[in-house]
C-alpha positions in Angstrom: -76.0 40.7 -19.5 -73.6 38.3 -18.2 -75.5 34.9 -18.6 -74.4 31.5 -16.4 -75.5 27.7 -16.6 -75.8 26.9 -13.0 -78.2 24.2 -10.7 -81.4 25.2 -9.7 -82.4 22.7 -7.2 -86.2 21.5 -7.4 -87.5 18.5 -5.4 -88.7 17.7 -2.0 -86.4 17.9 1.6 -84.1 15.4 1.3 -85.2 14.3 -2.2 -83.6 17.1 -4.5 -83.2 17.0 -8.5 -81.7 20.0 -9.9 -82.2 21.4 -13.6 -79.5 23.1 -15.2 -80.9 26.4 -16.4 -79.5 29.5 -18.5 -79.8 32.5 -16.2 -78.4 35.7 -15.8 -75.7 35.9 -13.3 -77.2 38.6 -10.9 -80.9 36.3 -10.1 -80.4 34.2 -7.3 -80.0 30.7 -7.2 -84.2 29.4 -7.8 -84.9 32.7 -9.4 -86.1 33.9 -12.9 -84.2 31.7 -15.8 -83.5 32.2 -19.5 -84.0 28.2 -20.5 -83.6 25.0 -19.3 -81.1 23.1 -20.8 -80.9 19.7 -18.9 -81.9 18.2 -15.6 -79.3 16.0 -13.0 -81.2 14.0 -10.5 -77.8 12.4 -8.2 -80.1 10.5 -5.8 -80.9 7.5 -8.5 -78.5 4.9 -9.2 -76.7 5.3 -11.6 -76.6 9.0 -11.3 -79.5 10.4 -14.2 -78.3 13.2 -16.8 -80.4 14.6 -19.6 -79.1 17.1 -21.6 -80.2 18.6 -24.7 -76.6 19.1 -26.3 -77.7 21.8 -29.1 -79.1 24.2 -26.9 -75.9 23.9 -24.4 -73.6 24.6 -27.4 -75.3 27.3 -28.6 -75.4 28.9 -25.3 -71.9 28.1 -24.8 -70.8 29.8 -27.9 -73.3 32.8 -26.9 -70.8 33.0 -24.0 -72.6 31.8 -21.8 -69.8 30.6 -18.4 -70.8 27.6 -16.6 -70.6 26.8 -12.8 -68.0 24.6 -11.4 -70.8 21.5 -10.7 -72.1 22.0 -14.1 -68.8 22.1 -16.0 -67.8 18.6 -14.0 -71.2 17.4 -15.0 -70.3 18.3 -19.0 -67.0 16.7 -18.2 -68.7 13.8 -16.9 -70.5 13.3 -20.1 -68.0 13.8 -22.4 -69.7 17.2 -23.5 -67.2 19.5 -22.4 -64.4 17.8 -24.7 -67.0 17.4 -27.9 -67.3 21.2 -27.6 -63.2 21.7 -27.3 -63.1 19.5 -30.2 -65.6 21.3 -32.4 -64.2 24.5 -30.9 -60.7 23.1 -32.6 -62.6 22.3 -35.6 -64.4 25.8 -36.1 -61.0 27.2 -35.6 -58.9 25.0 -37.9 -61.4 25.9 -41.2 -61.5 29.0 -40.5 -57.5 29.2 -40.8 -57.6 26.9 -43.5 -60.4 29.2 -45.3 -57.8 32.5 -44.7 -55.1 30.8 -46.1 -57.0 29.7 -49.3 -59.1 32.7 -49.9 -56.9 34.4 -52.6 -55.0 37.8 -51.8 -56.7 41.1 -53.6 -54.1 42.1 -55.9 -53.3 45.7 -55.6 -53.6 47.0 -59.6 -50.7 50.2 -59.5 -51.8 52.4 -62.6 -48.5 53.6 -63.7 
């Protein structure tokens, strides 16, 4: 299942607030979600964002592809570059950890 976080909209005609939900990729666009993750409402001033960061990084490292509106919103934030930087950060112990893991020493019987 190829999972998305993309804008639902929710509100009333000319009043919208959108929540960004975990769906799967093939529902339409105010369809059946996995979980909401946060909600955007752009008609306040200043713009309102809530998002609950946990949930979005573990759906992000599920895979999980976000929308072009929702990855500017993350940007916005200053989420998507916390997740680059812990994505670094993951990366770099787990290079460290290869390189100080010791080597299993072949024992040659002779």
């Amino acid at each position: 299942m190829s999972v998305k976080i993309r804008l639902r909209r929710m509100g009333k005609k000319k009043k919208p607030h959108y929540r960004l939900a975990v769906v799967d990729s093939r529902v339409k666009r105010d369809g059946r979600f996995v979980e909401f993750v946060g909600r955007y409402v752009p008609t306040t001033e200043p713009v309102t964002v809530e998002l609950k960061e946990d949930r979005l990084f573990y759906w992000l490292g599920e895979g999980a592809i976000c929308s072009d509106t929702v990855r500017s919103i993350l940007s916005r934030e200053g989420l998507m570059q916390k997740w680059h930087e812990m994505g670094l950060s993951k990366a770099a112990e787990k290079k460290a950890a290869a390189k100080s893991a010791p080597k299993a020493e072949t024992a040659q019987d002779s």
